[in-house]
Structures are given as structure tokens and as C-alpha cells.
C-alpha positions as CSV (number, residue, x, y, z in Angstrom):
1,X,0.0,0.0,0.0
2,X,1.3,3.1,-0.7
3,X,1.8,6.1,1.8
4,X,1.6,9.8,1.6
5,X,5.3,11.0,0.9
6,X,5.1,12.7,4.2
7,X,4.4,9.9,6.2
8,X,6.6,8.0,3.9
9,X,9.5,10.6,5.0
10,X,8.6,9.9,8.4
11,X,8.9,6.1,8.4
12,X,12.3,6.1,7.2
13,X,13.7,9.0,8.6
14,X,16.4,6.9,10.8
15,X,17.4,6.3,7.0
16,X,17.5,9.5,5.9
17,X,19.5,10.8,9.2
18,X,21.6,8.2,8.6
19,X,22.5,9.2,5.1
20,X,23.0,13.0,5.9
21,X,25.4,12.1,8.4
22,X,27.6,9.9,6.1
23,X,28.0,12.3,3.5
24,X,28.5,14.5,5.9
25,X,30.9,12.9,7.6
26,X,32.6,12.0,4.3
27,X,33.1,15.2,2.6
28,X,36.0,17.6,2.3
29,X,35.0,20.2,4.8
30,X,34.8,20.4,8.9
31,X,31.9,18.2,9.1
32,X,34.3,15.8,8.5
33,X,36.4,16.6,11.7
34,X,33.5,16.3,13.9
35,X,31.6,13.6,16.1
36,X,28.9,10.9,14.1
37,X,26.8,11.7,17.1
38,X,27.3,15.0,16.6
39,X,26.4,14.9,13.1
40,X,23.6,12.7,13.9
41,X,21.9,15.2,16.5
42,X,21.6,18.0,14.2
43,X,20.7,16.2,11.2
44,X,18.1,14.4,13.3
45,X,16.5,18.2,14.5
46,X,17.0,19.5,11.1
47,X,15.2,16.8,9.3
48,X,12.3,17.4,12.2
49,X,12.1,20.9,11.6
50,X,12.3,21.0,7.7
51,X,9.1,18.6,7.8
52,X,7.3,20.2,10.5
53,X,7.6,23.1,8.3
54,X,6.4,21.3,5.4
55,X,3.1,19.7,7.0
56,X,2.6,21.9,9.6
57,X,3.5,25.4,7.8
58,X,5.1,25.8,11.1
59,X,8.6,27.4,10.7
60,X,9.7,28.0,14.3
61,X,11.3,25.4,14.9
62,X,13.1,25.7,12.1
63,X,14.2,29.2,12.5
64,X,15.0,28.2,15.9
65,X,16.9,25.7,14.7
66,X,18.3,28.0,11.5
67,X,19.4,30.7,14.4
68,X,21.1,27.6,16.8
69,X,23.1,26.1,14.3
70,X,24.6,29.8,12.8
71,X,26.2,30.3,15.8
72,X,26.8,26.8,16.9
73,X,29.4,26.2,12.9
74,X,30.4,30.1,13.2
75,X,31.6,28.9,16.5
76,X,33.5,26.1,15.2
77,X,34.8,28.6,11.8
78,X,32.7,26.5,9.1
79,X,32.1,28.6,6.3
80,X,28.5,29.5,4.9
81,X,28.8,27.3,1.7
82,X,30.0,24.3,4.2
83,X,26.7,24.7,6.0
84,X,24.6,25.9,3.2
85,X,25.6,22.4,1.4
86,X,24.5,20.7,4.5
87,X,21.0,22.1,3.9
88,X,21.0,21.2,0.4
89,X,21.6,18.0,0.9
90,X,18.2,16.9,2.0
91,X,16.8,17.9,-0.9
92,X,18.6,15.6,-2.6
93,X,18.6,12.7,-0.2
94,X,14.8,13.2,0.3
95,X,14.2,13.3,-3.4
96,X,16.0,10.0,-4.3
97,X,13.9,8.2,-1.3
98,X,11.0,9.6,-2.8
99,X,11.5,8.6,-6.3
100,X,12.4,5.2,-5.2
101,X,9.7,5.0,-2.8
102,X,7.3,5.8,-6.0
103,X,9.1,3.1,-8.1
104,X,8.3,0.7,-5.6
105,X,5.2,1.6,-5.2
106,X,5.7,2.6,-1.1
107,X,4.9,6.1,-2.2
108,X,1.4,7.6,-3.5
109,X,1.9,9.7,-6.7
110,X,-0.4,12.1,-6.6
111,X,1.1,14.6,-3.5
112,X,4.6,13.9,-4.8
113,X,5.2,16.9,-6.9
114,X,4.1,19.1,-4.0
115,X,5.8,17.8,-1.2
116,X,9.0,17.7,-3.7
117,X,7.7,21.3,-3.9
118,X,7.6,22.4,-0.3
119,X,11.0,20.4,-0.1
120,X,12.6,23.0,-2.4
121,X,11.2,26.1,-0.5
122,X,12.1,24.4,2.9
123,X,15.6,23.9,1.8
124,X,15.7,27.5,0.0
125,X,13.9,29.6,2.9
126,X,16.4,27.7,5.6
127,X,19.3,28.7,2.9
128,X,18.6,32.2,2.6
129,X,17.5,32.7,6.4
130,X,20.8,30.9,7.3
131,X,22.9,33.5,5.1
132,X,20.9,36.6,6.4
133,X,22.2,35.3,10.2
134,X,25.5,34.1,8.8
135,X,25.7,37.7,7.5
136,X,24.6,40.0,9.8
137,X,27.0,38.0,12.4
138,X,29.8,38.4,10.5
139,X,29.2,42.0,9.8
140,X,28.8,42.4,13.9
141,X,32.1,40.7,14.5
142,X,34.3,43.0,11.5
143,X,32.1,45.8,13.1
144,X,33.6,45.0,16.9
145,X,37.0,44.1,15.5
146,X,37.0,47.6,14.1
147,X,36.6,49.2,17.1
């Protein structure tokens, strides 16, 4: 029978954690340096976020998350691409599970094009939120250095 992509999401979401933290974990840049469980936690709350904002239309955690995690890899010097291709990965990831899910038949086909949809503005509205923080941080610190 097949599920809502949503709820589909949802039932393999240890999956899609897992994933993220892999190639994470695996790529050229300071996520590379740091803990699995580490990786694990924030892809976890990210995921969580990105599809309460999706179903729910409910973006606080997600900003709250957004605002966390800009100072938490400022902290640690990651630059905004590193973090900003952390984002977009779950577009891709989440898209490949869907597609699959659909070839298998696990996945209805109807609501896919707009949950891919609210997917892409997810990952784009945490994107440019993340780079208006990013920003305005680094602006605050050149600002203090200054004087």
C-alpha cells in the first residue's frame, strides 16, 4: 500500500539521518572533523524541523533551529557554503527516497510533486535565512573588531 510521501519521510527517517550524516561525515569540509553523534543530532533536529515546516506550515522550529546552528558552525569557523551544502543535501537525499519509494510503489503519486515542492522552498527559505544570520553575524564581529 502506498503512503503519503510525508508519512513516507517519516517512516524512514532513521534512513534519511543516517544518510546525511555519512556524506556528511565524508566530505571535504569540517563536518568531516567532527563527532557521528554530533552529526547525527543535528541532522536528526534538522530533518524534524524541515518537515514540521512542510506539514505543519510551522517554521519556528526551524528558525529556531536556523538561528542555533549559525552560531553553533560560526563557532567552530565553518564557512557559509560548508553549512549551506548541508542544507541542500536533504533535498537531494529526500528526493532520491521519494523517487524510489514511487518506483516501488511505497509512495502515493499524486502529492509527490508538491511535497517535492515544499522540499525545495524548505531547503531554500532555511538557505537564505541561514545566510541573512551568517551575515549580519559576521558583519557584527568585522564591526567589533574595528573598534
Amino acid at each position: 500500500m502506498s503512503a503519503h510521501p510525508l508519512d513516507y519521510l517519516d517512516s524512514i527517517s532513521h534512513q534519511i539521518v543516517k544518510d546525511w550524516t555519512d556524506q556528511l561525515n565524508h566530505s571535504n569540509t569540517h563536518y568531516a572533523t567532527r563527532p557521528l553523534s554530533e552529526l547525527e543530532a543535528t541532522t536528526r533536529e534538522c530533518l524534524s524541523a524541515y518537515l514540521t515546516a512542510i506539514k505543519d506550515e510551522d517554521f519556528e522550529p526551524l528558525n529556531d533551529f536556523i538561528a542555533s546552528i549559525a552560531f553553533f558552525r560560526g563557532s567552530m569557523s565553518f564557512t557559509e557554503h560548508e553549512v549551506v551544502d548541508a542544507f541542500r543535501l536533504f533535498r537531494k537525499i529526500a528526493s532520491d527516497y521519494l523517487l524510489a519509494g514511487l518506483v516501488s510503489d511505497d509512495v502515493e503519486i499524486d502529492p509527490l510533486s508538491d511535497v517535492i515542492d515544499g522540499i525545495c522552498q524548505v531547503v531554500d527559505y532555511t538557505i537564505l535565512r541561514f545566510s541573512e544570520i551568517y551575515y549580519s553575524a559576521r558583519a557584527n564581529q568585522a564591526a567589533n573588531a574595528a573598534e
